[in-house]
C-alpha positions in Angstrom: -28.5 -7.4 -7.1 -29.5 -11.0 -6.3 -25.6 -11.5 -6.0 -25.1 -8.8 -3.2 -27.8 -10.2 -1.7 -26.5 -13.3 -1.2 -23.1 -12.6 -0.4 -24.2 -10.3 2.1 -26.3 -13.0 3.4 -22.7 -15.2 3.8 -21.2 -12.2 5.6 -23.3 -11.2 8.2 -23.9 -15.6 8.8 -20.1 -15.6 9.2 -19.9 -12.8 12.1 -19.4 -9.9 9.4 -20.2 -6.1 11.5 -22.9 -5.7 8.7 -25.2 -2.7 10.0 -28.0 -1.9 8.1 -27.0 1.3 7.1 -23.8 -0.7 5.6 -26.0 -3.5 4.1 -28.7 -0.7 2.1 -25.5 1.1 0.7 -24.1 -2.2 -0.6 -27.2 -3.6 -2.0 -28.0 0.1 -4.3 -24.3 0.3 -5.2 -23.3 -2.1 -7.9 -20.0 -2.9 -8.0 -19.8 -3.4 -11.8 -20.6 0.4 -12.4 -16.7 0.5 -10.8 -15.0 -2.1 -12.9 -14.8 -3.9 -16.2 -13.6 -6.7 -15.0 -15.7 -10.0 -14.4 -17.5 -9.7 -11.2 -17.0 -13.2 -9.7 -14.1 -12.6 -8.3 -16.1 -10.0 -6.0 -19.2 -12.5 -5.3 -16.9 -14.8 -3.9 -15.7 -12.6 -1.1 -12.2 -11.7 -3.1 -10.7 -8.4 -4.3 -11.5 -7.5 -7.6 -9.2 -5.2 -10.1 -10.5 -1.7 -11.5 -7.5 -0.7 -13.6 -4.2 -2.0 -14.9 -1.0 0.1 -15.9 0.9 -0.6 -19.4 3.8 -1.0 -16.8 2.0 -4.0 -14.6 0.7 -2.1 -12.0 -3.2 -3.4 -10.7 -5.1 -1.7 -8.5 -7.9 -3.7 -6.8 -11.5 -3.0 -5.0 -10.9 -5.1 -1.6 -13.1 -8.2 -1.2 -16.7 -7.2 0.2 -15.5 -8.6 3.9 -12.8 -6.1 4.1 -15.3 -3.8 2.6 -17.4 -3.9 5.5 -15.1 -4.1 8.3 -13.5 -1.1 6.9 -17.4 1.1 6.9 -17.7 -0.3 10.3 -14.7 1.1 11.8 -15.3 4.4 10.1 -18.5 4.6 12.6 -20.2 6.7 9.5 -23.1 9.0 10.7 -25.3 11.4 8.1 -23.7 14.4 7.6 -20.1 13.6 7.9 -17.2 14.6 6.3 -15.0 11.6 4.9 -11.4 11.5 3.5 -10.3 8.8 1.6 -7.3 8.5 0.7 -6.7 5.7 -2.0 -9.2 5.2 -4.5 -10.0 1.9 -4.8 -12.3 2.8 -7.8 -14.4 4.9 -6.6 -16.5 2.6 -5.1 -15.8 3.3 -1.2 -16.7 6.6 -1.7 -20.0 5.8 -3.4 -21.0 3.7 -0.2 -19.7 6.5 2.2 -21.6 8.8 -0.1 -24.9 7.0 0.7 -24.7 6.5 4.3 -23.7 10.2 5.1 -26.2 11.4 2.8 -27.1 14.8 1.0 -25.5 16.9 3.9 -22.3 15.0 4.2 -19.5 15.5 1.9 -16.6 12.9 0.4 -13.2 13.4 -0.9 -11.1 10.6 -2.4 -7.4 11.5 -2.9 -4.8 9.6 -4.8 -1.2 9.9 -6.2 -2.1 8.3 -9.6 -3.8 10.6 -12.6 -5.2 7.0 -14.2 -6.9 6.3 -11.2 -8.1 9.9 -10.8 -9.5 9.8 -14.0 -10.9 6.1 -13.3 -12.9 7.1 -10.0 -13.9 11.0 -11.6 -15.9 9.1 -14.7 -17.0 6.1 -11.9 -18.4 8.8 -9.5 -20.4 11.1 -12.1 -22.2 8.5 -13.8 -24.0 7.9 -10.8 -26.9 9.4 -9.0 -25.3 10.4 -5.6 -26.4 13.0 -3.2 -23.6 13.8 -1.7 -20.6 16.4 -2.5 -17.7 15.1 -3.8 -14.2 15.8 -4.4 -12.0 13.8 -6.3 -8.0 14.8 -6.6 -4.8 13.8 -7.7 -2.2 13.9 -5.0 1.3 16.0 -6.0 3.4 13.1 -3.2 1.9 11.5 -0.7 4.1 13.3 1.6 2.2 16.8 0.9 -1.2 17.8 1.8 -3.2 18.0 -1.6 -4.9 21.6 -1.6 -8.5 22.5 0.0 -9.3 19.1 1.9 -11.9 19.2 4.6 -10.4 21.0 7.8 -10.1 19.8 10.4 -10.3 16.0 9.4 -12.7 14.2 11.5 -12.9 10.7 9.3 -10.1 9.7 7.2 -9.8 6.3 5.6 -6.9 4.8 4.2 -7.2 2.1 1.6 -3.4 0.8 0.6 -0.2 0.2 3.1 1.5 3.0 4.5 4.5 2.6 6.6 3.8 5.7 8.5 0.9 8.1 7.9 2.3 11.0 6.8 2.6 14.2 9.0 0.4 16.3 7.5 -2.6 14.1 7.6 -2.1 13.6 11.3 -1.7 16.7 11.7 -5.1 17.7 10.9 -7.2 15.3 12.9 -9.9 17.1 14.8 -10.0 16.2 18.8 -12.2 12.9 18.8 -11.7 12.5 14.8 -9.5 9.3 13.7 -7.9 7.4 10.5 -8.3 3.9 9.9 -5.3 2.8 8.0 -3.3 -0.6 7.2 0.8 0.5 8.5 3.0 -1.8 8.3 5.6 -3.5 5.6 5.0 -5.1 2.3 4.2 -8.3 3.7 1.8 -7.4 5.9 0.3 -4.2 8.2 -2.1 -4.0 11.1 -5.3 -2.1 10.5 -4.8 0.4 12.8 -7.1 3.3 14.3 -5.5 6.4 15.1 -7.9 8.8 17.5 -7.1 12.6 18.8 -7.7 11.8 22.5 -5.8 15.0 23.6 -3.1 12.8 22.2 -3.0 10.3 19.6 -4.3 6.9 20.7 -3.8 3.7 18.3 -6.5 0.8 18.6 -5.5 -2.4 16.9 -8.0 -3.6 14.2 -6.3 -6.5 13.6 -3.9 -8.0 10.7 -4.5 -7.4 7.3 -2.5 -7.6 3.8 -2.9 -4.5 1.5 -1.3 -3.1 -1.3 0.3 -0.1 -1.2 -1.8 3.2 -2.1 0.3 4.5 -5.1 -0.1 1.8 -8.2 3.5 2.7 -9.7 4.5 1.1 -6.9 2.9 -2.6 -7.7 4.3 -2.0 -11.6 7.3 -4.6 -12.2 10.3 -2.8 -11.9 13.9 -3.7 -11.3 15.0 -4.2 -7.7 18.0 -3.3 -5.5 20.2 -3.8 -2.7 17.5 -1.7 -0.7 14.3 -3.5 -2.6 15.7 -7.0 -1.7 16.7 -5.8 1.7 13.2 -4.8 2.6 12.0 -7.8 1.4 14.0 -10.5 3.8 13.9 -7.5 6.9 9.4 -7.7 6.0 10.0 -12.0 6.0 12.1 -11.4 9.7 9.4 -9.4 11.4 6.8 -11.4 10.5 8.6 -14.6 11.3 9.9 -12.9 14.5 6.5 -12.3 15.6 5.0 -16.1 14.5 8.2 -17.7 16.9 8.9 -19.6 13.9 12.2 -19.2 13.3 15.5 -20.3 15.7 17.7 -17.2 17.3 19.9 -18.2 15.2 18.0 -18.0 12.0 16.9 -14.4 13.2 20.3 -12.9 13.4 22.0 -14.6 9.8 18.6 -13.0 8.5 19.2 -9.3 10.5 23.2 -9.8 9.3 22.0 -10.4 5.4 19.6 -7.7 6.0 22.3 -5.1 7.1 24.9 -6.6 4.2 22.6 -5.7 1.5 22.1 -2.4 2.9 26.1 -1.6 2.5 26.2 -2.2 -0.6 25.7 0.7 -3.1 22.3 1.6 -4.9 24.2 1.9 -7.8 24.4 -1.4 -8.8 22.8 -2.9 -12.1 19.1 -3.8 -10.7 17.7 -6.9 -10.8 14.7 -8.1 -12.7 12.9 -9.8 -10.4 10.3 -10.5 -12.9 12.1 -12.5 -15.6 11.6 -16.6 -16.2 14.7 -18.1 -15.6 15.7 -18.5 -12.6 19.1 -18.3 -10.5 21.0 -21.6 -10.1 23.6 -21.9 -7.1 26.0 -24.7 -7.1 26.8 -25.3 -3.4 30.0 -27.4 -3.8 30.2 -28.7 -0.2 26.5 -30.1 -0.9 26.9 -31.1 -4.5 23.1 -29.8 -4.7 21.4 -26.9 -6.8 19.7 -24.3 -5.4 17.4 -22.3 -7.1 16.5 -19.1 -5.4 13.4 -18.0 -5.6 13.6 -14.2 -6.9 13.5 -15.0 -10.0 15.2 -14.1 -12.7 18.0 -12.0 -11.9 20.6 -12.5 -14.7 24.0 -12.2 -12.5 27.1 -12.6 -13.4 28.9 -14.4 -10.8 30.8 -11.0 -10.2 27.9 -9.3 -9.0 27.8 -8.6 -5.5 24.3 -9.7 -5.2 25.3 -12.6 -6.4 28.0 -13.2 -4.3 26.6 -12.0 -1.0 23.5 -14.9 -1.9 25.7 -17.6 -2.8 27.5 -17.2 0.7 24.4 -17.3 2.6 22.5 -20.3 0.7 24.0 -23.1 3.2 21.7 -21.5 5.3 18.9 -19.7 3.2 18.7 -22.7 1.1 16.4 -24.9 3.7 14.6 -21.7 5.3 13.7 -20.9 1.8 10.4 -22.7 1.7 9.4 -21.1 4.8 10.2 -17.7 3.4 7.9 -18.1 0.5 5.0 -19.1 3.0 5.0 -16.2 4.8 5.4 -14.1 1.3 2.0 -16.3 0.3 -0.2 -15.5 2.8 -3.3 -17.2 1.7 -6.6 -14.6 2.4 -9.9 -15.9 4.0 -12.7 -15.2 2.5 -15.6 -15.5 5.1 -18.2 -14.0 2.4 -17.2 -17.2 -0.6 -20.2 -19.9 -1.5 -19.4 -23.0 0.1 -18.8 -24.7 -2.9 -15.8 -22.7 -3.8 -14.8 -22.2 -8.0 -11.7 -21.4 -10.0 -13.1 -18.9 -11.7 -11.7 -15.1 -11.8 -8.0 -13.8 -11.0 -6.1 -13.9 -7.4 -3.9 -11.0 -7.3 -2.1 -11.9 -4.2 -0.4 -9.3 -2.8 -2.8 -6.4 -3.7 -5.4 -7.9 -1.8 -6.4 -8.0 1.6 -5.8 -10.5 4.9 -7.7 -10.4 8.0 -6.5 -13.9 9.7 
């Protein structure tokens, strides 16, 4: 584990939270007993993907930084109970597993039976003391059956726009969840305590993907898909002061115009090559819009509704994909940095 060594060494030199109990667990858990895929990606401070759908869908492990600042906000003792929900390949849980030792128990959750099966295998070919529970999730929206009660740690590995009520629910009085809530784009990591009442502490911004897979598989997108797409771009714009007032409301008024329209429209395949060319007449000038791929008919009111906002969408258009290519740090990366290994963008993780 010269690697983990190393890249540990990076982390703490960069201001990482790296306790001791943290660093042990990392160095006896190798991250290849979790993955197939080529390691580097990992050494180098970046997410690294445990499983693939036939559909598209990718599931990563987050990169070793957000790793450890997620373990350190857990404030894990021996003995403890741990929820996580999200599997990220089982290899969370096998670091839990080894900090709360023999008497503390883990249970990973998750809506998807591949990654069930993924983390089950993972899990029990290893040599961990603790108890563990591994189970498929009917909806995120219901409690899956006999989960530790009350909840004292819960951790949350993809974006949620709300945690659902069940799991708040069950938070002991001084238990919490750590969990990145927000939009697509991007979510706060945010802890959630029973003081009495709930009390939110912000962690900080971060960029996960969301905990079910199907939802990163490339699927046709509508009114309501493309909507939350812009509304994600106009919060997070809103809140850098980078766009005009004016700018804020024509994206708020596309935002509501794509909401009136029916969800019964032919999708779009925002997945295909070709792209969309707009003629603006008054411009003489082509505009290619950047969801690619759609194959409209000019009679599509998709179509229509985008070709009347491109004066204006046009030029704020490279400013748009910016913010949708959020570039990660990656505090834990050699200083000589390589090309090597896959950067799966969205399904990674941000902590500016």
């Amino acid at each position: 584990m010269a690697e983990m060594a190393e890249l540990l060494g990076r982390l703490r030199k960069a201001g990482l939270p790296l306790t001791d109990s943290i660093r042990e667990a990392m160095l006896r858990v190798d991250i290849r007993k979790f993955t197939d895929y080529d390691p580097l990606p990992f050494w180098h401070d970046r997410p690294i993907v445990f499983t693939e759908t036939e559909r598209g869908g990718v599931k990563t492990i987050s990169a070793p930084h957000m790793v450890v600042t997620l373990l350190h906000h857990l404030e894990l003792a021996e003995g403890q109970e741990v929820l996580i929900l999200g599997a990220k390949g089982g290899y969370l849980a096998a670091l839990v597993s080894h900090i709360v030792g023999p008497e503390g128990g883990v249970t990973v959750v998750d809506p998807n039976k591949q990654v069930v099966e993924h983390v089950r295998r993972r899990l029990k070919a290893q040599n961990l003391k603790s108890r563990f529970t591994v189970r498929k999730m009917r909806s995120l929206e219901r409690a899956p059956p006999n989960l530790p009660d009350p909840l004292n740690r819960v951790l949350v590995t993809g974006s949620l726009a709300a945690l659902p009520r069940w799991l708040e629910e069950r938070i002991c009085e001084g238990g919490f969840v750590i969990a990145p809530l927000g939009g697509r784009v991007s979510q706060r990591l945010v802890k959630r305590e029973r003081q009495q009442e709930m009390v939110d502490t912000d962690l900080g911004g971060v960029l996960f993907g969301p905990v079910d897979i199907s939802e990163t598989e490339h699927e046709p997108a509508g009114p309501e898909q493309l909507a939350e797409m812009f509304e994600d771009a106009l919060e997070v714009g809103g809140e850098l002061g980078i766009f005009a007032d004016e700018v804020l409301q024509q994206l708020d008024q596309l935002v509501r115009e794509l909401r009136e329209l029916p969800e019964t429209l032919p999708p779009l395949n925002l997945y295909a090559e070709e792209g969309v060319e707009i003629v603006l007449e008054d411009e003489q000038e082509d505009f290619i819009f950047e969801l690619e791929g759609m194959g409209l008919d000019d009679d599509h009111p998709i179509f229509r509704l985008l070709a009347e906002a491109a004066e204006w969408l046009t030029p704020l258009w490279p400013t748009l994909l910016a913010l949708f290519e959020t570039q990660m740090q990656h505090p834990g990366a050699p200083d000589v940095e390589q090309d090597e290994g896959r950067d799966f963008g969205p399904h990674g993780d941000l902590v500016p």
